[in-house]
C-alpha positions as CSV (number, residue, x, y, z in Angstrom):
1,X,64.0,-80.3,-5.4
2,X,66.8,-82.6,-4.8
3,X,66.0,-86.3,-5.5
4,X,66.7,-87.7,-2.0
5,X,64.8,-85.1,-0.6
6,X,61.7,-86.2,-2.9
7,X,61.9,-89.2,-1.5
8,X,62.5,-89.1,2.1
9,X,59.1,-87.0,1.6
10,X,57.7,-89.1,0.0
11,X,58.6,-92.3,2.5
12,X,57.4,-90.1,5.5
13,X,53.7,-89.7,3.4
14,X,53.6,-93.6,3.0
15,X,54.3,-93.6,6.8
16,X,51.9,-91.3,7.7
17,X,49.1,-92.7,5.2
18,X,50.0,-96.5,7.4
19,X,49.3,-94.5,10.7
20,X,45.7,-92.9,10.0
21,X,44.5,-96.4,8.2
22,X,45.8,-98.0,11.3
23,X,44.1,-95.7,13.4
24,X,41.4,-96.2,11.2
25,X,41.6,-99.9,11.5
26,X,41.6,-99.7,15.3
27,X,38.4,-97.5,15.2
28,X,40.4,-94.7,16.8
29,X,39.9,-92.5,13.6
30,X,36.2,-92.1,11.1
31,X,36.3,-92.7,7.7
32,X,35.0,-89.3,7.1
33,X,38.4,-87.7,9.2
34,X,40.5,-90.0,7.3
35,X,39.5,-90.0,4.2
36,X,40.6,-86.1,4.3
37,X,43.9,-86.8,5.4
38,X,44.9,-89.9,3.5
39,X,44.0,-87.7,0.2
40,X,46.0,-84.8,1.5
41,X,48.9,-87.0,1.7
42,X,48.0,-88.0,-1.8
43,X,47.9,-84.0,-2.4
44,X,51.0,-84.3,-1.4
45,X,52.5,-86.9,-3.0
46,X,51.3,-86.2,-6.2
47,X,53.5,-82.2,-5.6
48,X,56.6,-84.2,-4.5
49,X,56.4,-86.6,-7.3
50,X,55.8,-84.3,-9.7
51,X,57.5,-80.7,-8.7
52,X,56.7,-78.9,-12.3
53,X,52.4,-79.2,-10.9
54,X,53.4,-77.1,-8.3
55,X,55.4,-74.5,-10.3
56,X,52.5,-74.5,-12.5
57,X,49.9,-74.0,-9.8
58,X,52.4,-70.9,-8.6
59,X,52.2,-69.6,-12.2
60,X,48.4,-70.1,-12.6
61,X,47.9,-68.4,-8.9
62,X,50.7,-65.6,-9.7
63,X,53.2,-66.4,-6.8
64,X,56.5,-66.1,-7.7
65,X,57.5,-69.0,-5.5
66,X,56.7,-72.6,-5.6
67,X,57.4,-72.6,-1.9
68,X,55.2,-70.1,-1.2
69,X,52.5,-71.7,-3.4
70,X,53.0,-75.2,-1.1
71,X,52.5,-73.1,2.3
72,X,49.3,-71.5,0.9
73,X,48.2,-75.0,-0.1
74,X,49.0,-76.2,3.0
75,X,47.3,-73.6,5.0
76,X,44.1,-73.8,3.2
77,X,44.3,-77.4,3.9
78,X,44.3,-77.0,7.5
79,X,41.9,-74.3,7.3
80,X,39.3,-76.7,5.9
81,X,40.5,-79.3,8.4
82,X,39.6,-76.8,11.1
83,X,36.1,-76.0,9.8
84,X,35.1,-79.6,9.1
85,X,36.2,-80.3,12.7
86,X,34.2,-77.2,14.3
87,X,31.2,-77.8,11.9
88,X,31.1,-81.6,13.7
89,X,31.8,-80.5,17.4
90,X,28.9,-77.9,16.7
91,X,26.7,-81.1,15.6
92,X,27.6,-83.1,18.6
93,X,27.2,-80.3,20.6
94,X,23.9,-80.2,20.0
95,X,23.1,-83.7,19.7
96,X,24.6,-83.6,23.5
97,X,21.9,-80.6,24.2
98,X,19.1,-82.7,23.4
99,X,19.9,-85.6,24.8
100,X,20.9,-84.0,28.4
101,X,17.0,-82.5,27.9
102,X,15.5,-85.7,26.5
103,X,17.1,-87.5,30.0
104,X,16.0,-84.7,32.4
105,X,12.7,-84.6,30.8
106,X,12.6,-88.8,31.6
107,X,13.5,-88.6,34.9
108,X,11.3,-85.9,35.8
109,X,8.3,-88.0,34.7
110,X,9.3,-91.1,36.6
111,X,9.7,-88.8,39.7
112,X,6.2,-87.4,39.0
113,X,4.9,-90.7,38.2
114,X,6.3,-92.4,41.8
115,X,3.9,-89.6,43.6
């Protein structure tokens, strides 16, 4: 990989890592969400930085590309974005269930109650 490539790559990661702390900073992000990404970026980084991990990850996993190696990491990454986010929005989901009975069950007994 050529060297200006490396690091305009690796400029857009420092930009990007700026953007979730500040989202972070602004409360528009959790730790938990960020955390994941800023250490994907690090992921990242550490493959632009240093190419010859990444030729050695394709050589360890048998792919004869290194490029083919980065979209499968990439991939996976998402893939465990995606279930970490479903596995909350199932939480809340329920959370919201409960509450929504917990109300109904409230106001029914102050309706009772006023008779």
């Amino acid at each position: 990989m050529l060297l200006e490539l490396r690091i305009v790559i690796l400029v857009i990661i420092v930009i990007l890592a700026v953007f979730f702390i500040s989202m972070l900073r602004r409360r528009k992000l959790e730790l938990k969400y960020c955390l994941v990404w800023i250490f994907g970026l690090l992921g990242m980084a550490v493959f632009c930085a240093f190419p010859m991990l990444l030729r050695a990850l394709s050589d360890l996993l048998g792919v004869t590309t290194s490029v083919n190696t980065l979209f499968l990491v990439c991939i996976a990454f998402l893939a465990f974005i995606c279930v970490s986010l479903t596995v909350a929005v199932s939480r809340l989901s329920d959370k919201l269930k409960k509450l929504t009975q917990n109300v109904a069950i409230k106001e029914f007994e102050e309706e009772k109650g006023k008779e």
